[in-house]
C-alpha positions in Angstrom: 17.0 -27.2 -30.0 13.6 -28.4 -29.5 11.9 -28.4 -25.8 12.5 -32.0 -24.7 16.4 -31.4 -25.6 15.9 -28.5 -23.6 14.5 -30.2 -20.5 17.2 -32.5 -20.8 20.5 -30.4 -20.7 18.1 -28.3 -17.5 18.2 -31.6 -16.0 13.8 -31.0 -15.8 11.8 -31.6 -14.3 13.1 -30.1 -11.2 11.8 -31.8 -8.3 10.9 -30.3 -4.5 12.7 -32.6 -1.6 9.4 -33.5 -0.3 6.3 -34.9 -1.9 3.4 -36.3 -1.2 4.8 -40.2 -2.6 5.6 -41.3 -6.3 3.7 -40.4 -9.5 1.8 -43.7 -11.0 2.2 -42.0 -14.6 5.6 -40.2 -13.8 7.1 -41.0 -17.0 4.0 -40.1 -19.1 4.1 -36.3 -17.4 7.7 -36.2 -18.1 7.2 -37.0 -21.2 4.0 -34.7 -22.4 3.2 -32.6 -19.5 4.2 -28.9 -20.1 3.4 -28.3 -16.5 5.4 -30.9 -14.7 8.3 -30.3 -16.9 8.3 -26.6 -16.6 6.8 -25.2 -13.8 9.2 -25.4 -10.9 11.8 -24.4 -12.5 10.0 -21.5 -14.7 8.7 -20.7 -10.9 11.7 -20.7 -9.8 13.8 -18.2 -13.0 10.6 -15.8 -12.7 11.3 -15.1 -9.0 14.7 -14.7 -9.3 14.5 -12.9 -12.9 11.8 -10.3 -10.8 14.6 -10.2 -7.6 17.5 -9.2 -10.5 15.4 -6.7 -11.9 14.0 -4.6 -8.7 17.4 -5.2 -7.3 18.8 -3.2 -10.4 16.5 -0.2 -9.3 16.9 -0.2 -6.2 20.9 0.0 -7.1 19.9 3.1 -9.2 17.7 4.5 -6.4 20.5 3.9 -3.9 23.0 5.9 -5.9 20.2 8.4 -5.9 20.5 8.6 -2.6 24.2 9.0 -2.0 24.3 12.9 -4.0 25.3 15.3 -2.0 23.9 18.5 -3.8 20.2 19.4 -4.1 18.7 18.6 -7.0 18.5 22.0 -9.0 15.2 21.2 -11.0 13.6 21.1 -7.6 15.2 23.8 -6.4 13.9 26.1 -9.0 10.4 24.9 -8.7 10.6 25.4 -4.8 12.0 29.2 -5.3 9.4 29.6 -7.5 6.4 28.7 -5.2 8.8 31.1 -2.4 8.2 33.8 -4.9 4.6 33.4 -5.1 4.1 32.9 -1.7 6.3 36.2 -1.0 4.0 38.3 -3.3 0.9 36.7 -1.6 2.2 37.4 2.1 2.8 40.8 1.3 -0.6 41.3 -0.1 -2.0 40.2 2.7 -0.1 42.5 5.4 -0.9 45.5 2.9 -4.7 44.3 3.6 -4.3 43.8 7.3 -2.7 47.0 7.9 -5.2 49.0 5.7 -8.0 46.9 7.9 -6.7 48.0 11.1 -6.1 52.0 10.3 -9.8 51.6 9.7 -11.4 49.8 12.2 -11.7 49.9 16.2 -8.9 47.8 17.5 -11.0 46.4 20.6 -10.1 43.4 22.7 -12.3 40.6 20.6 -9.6 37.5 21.5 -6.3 38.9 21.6 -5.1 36.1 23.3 -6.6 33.8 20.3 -5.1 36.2 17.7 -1.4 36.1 19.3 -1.8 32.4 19.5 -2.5 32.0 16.2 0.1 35.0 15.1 2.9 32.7 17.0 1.5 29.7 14.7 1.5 31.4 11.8 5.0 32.6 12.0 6.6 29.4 13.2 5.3 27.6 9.8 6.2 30.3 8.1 9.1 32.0 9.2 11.1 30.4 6.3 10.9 30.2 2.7 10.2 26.2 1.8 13.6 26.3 0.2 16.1 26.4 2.4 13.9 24.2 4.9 14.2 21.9 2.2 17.7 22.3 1.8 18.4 22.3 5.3 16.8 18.6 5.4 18.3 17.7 2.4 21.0 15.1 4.0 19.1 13.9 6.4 16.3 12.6 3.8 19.5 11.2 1.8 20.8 9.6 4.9 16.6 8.1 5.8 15.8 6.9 2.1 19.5 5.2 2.3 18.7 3.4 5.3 15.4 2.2 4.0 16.6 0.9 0.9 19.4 -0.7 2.3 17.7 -2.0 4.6 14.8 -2.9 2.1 17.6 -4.7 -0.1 18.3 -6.8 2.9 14.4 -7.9 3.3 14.3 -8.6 -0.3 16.9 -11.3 -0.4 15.9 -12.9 2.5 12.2 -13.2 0.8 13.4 -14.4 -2.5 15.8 -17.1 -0.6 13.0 -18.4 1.7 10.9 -18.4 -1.6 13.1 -20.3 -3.5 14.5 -22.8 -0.4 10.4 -23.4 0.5 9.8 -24.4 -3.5 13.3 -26.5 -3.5 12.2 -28.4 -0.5 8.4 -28.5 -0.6 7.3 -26.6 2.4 3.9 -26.2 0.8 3.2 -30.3 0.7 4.9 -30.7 3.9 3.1 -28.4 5.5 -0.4 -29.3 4.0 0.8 -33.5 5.2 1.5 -31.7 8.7 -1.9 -30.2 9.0 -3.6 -33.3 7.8 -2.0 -35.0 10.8 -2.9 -32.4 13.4 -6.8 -32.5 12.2 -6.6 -36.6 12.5 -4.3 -36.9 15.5 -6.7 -34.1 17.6 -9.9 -33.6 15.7 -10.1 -37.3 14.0 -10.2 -35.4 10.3 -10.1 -38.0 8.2 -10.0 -39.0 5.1 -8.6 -35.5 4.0 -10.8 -35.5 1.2 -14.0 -35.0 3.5 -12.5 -32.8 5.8 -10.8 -30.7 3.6 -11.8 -27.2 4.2 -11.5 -27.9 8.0 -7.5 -28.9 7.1 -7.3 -26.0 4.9 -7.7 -23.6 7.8 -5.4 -25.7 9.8 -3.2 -25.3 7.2 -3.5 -21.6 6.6 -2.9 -21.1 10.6 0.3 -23.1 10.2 1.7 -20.9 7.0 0.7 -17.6 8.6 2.1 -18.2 12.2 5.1 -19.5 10.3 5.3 -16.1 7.9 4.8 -14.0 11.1 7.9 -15.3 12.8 10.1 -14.6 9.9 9.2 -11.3 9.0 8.9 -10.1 13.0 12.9 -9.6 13.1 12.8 -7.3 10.2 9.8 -5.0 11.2 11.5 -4.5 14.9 14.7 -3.2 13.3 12.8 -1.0 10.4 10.3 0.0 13.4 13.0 0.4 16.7 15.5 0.8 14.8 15.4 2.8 11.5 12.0 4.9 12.2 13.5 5.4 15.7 16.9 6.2 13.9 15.4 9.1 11.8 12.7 9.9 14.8 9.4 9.2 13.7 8.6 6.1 15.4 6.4 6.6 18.9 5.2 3.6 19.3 6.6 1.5 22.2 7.0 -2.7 22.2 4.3 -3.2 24.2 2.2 -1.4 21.6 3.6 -3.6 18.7 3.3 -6.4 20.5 -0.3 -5.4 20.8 -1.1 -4.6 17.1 0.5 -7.8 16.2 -2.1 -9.6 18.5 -5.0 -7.8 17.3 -3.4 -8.2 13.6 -3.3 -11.9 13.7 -6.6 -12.6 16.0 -8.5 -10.3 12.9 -6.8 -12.6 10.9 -8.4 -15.8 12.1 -11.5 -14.4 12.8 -12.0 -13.0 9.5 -9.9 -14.7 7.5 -10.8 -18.3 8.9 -15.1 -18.1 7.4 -14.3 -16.1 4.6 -11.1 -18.6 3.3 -14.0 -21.2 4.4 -16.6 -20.1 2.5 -14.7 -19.1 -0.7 -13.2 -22.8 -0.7 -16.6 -24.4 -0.2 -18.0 -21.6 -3.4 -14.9 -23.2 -5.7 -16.2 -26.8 -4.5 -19.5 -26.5 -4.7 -19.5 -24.0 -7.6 -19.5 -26.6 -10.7 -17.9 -25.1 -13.9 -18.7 -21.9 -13.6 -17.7 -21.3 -9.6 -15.7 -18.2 -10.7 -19.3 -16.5 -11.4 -20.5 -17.2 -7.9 -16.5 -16.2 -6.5 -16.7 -13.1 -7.9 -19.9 -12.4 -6.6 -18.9 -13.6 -3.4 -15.6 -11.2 -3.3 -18.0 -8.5 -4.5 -19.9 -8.7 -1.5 -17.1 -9.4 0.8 -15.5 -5.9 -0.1 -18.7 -4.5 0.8 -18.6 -5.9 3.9 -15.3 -4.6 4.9 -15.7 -1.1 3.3 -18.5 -1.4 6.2 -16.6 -2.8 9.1 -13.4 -1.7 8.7 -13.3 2.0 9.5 -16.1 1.6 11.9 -15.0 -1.6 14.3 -11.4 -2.4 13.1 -9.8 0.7 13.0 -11.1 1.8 16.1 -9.5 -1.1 17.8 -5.7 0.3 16.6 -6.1 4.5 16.6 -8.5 6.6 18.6 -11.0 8.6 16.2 -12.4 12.2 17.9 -14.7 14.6 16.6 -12.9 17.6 15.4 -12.9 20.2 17.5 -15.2 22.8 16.9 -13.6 25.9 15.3 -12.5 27.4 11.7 -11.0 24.5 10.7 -14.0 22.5 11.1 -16.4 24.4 9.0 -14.4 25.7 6.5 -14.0 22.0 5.8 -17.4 21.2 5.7 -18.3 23.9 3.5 -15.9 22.9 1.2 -17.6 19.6 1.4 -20.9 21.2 0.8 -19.8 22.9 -2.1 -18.3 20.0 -3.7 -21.8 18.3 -2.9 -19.3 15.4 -0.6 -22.1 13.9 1.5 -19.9 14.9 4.5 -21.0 13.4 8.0 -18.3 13.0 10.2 -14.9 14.9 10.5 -12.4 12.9 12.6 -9.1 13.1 14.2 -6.4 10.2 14.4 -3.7 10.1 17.5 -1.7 8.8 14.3 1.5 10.7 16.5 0.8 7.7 19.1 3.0 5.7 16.4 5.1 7.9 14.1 5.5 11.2 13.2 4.7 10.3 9.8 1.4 12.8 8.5 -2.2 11.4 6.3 -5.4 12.7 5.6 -8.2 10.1 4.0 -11.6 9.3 3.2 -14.1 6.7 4.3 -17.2 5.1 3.2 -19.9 4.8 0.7 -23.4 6.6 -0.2 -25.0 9.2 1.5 -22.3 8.8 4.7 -19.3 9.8 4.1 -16.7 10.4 6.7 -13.1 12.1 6.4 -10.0 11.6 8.7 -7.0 13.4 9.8 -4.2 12.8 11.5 -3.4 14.6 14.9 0.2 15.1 12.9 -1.4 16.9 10.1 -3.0 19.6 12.1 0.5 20.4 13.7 2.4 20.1 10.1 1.0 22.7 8.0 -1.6 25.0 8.3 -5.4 25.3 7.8 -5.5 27.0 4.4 -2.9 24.3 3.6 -5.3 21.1 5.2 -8.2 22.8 2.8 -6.0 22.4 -0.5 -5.1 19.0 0.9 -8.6 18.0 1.2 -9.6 19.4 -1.9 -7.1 17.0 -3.7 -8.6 14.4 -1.7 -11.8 15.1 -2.8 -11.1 15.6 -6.2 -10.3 11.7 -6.0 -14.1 11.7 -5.3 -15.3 13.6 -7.6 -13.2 12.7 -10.6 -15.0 9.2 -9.5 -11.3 7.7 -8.8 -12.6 5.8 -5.7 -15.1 4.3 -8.0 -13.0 3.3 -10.6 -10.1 1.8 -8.5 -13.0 -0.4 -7.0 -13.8 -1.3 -10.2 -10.8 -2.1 -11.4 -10.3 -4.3 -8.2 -13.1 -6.1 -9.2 -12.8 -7.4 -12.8 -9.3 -8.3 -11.6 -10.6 -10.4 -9.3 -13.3 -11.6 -11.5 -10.5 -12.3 -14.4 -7.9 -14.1 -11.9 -10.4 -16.4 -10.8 -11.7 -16.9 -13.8 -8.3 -18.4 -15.4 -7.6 -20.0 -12.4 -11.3 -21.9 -13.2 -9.1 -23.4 -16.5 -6.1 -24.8 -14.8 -8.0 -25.8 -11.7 -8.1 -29.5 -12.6 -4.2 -29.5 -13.9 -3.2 -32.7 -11.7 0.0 -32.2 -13.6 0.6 -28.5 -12.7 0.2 -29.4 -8.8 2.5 -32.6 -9.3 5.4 -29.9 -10.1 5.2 -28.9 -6.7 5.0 -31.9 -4.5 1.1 -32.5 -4.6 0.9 -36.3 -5.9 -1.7 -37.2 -4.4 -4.5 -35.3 -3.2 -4.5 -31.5 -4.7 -6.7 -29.2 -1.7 -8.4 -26.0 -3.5 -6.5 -24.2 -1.0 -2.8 -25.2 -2.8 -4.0 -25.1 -6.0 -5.0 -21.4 -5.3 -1.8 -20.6 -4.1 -0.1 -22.1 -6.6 -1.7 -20.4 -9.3 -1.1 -17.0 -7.8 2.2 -17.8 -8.0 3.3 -19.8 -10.9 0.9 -18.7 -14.0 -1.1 -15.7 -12.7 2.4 -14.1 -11.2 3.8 -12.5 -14.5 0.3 -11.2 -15.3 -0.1 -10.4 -11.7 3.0 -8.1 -11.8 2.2 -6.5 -15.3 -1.4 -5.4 -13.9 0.5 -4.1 -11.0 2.6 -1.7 -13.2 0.0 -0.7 -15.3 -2.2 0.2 -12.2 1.1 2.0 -10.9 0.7 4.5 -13.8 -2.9 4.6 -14.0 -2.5 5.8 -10.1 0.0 8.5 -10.8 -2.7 9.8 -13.7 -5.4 10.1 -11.2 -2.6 12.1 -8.8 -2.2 14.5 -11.5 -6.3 15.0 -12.2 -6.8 15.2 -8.3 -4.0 18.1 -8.2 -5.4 20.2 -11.0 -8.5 19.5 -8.9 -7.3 21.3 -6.1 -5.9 23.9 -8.3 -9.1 24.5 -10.3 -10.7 25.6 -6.9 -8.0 27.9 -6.2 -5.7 26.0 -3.9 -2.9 25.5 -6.0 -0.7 27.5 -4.2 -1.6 26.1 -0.5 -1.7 22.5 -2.1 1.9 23.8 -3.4 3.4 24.9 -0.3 1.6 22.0 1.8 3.2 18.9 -0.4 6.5 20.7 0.5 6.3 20.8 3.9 4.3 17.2 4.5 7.9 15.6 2.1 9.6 18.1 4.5 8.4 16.0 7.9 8.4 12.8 6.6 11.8 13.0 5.1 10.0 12.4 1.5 12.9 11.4 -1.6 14.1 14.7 -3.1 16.1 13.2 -6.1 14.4 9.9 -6.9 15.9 7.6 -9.7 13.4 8.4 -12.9 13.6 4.4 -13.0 12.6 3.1 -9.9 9.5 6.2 -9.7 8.2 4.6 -12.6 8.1 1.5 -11.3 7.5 2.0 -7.5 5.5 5.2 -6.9 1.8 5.3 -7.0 2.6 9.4 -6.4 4.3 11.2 -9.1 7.4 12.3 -7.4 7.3 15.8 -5.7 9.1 17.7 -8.3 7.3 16.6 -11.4 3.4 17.6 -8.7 4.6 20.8 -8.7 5.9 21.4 -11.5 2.7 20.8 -13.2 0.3 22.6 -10.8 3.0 25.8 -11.6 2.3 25.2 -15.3 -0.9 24.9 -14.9 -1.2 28.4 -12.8 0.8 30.1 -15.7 -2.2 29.4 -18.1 -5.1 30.2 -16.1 -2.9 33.7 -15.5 
């Protein structure tokens, strides 16, 4: 069956509710346009085709999270690292007592040394396994919750997707704006005005996509973090980020959306060489501002206290040759309970982070090992390269959006008969012909992150940390009620972080043949 039998039995072209007006050439497109035939509906079978298939996985995951036994691969590796950190403990107390026979006790901080004594034995009164165990269900009964929950979410977006293609939100909308710019800013024609109605526009669609996902990140927030207790944050202070989230938005969003649509205009043939500039410079720009204006405005950033903690990680830094500056702490416990550590800028200053749940999570030779996979990122030059990578993406999106830019027939599809705004036609290349690419890129960067996790762990083990790196993992997936038994599946597909089991099982092999 050739294609226009095809089209014919489909019933294609499919056609949005609301257009713009009639096609002049209608019957010409329908006849020898590829585009106007096919893309709505070929729009339309990929999103559902990509909803069927995550759907499957999350199934699989779900039944993943209904076994009630511990997995017994992890098990093994976890009694392992108990055994090695037995041996290790008891070396230690041989050294402290032989240490103490010999010297003056004195009175140097006793106070200090009990403190820390009380620490030290509350994270590590317990072998990791049976914590682990011991948490077991309720990590079952957290990751069910999410992906139940996240199963829900997904529907909903792929039915608004599909219902806003079916009935032309995007034309409607863009008609809507054009109005509002005439009616109370006298914008018009459109075609002079158009970058003006573009923001207009933008305003409308995010205000609109801001309303329909707020039900569903109260319940995950109030409701499911609260649930499993690691949400802090109260609804005034949501209400609050949301504020600050959406006037960034406009503020930032509304010159640079400005000035990349007047680049595409202005640009000639080749606009995508002075876009990709443009985006080259732009993530500059926000590597600068971000950690130092916007993040302030959401967390509060101290000094690290002075102490052990502080220099041991700033010789570390040293001796990795990390142009370390700045140390920080994050009252991250201000909105979950949920534990990080990262890194920040560019050059010569360099600035690390932790959150205030960190410090109470694990301890200080465990932070160093942490940090040391952190900075094996650095200097395995994985920041660099993800950059990179970012980069020629963007330089290769927009550069086959430059060939199907003028595709009058393409924009038709969608409701667009009449005038076709850079905006849309952006828009609706990102989601029609760029998507399938989009989410094969996405995979492929999915793996390519999981590689880097592995070089950054033997990183940290190569520096002798493997078994604090080891023993920290555990107990961070410990808090934060991390997946014990994910489905091999949907960690392929999903995690940018091998899963937990396969990290340490790795660093152990890798231990056994530097023994």
């Amino acid at each position: 069956m050739g294609s226009s039998g095809l089209s014919e039995m489909l019933n294609l072209p499919w056609k949005p509710y609301y257009a713009q007006g009639p096609i002049a050439n209608e019957e010409e497109m329908a006849n020898n346009s590829v585009y106007y035939v096919w893309s709505l509906a070929l729009t339309v079978v990929f999103t559902v085709a990509v909803y069927s298939f995550e759907g499957m996985l999350d199934d699989r995951q779900k039944a993943a999270y209904k076994k009630t036994s511990f997995p017994k691969e992890l098990a093994t590796t976890v009694d392992a690292i108990d055994q090695e950190m037995s041996k290790t403990e008891a070396k230690k107390k041989t050294e402290t007592t032989t240490a103490t026979t010999t010297k003056d006790g004195g009175s140097h901080d006793k106070e200090d040394e009990q403190a820390d004594k009380e620490k030290e034995e509350i994270d590590s009164s317990k072998p990791l396994l049976p914590q682990l165990q011991a948490k077991f269900k309720n990590a079952q009964a957290y990751g069910l919750d999410k992906i139940n929950f996240g199963m829900i979410a997904s529907t909903y977006d792929t039915v608004e997707s599909v219902a806003f293609l079916f009935l032309g939100f995007l034309p409607y909308t863009w008609d809507l704006a054009a109005t509002v710019g005439d009616q109370f800013f006298g914008w018009a024609p459109q075609e002079e005005h158009e970058i003006k109605i573009s923001l207009i526009f933008l305003a409308i669609v995010t205000v609109i996509g801001t309303i329909t996902s707020l039900p569903f990140e109260l319940y995950s927030t109030f409701e499911i973090e609260r649930k499993h207790g690691f949400n802090k944050q109260t609804i005034g202070l949501f209400i609050s980020d949301k504020i600050k989230s959406l006037a960034l938005t406009f503020v930032i969003g509304g010159p640079f959306t400005a000035l990349l649509l007047y680049i595409i205009k202005a640009g000639g043939e080749y606009f995508y060489i002075y876009v990709w500039g443009f985006m080259f410079c732009f993530s500059l720009f926000m590597m600068t501002i971000v950690p130092v204006f916007i993040m302030p405005l959401f967390n509060k950033y101290e000094p690290l206290p002075e102490g052990t903690l502080k220099t041991r990680i700033f010789e570390l830094a040293g001796r990795l040759k990390y142009p370390l500056t700045k140390l920080f702490v994050m009252d991250g416990s201000k909105r979950s309970s949920h534990s990080n550590a990262f890194m920040y800028g560019f050059g010569s200053n360099r600035r690390i982070v932790l959150f205030d749940t960190l410090l109470t999570q694990v301890k200080e030779d465990e932070i160093l090992a942490i940090l040391g996979h952190e900075l094996g990122h650095w200097k395995l030059g994985h920041t660099l390269s993800n950059f990179w990578v970012t980069q020629i993406y963007s330089g290769a999106a927009f550069y086959f959006f430059s060939l199907t830019f003028g595709a009058a027939d393409l924009y038709a599809a969608f409701g667009f008969t009449k005038l076709t705004p850079t905006v849309v036609a952006l828009l609706l290349f990102f989601q029609t012909l760029w998507a399938p690419v989009d989410k094969i890129l996405s995979f492929l960067l999915t793996v390519f992150s999981r590689h880097n996790e592995f070089a950054a762990d033997k990183f940290s083990v190569d520096l002798g940390m493997s078994q604090m790196l080891q023993s920290g993992l555990c107990k961070i997936h410990l808090e934060n009620l991390g997946a014990m038994c994910p489905d091999p599946w949907y960690s392929t597909y999903h995690y940018s972080h091998p899963p937990l089991v396969e990290r340490l099982a790795a660093m152990m092999a890798l231990d056994k043949k530097q023994k």
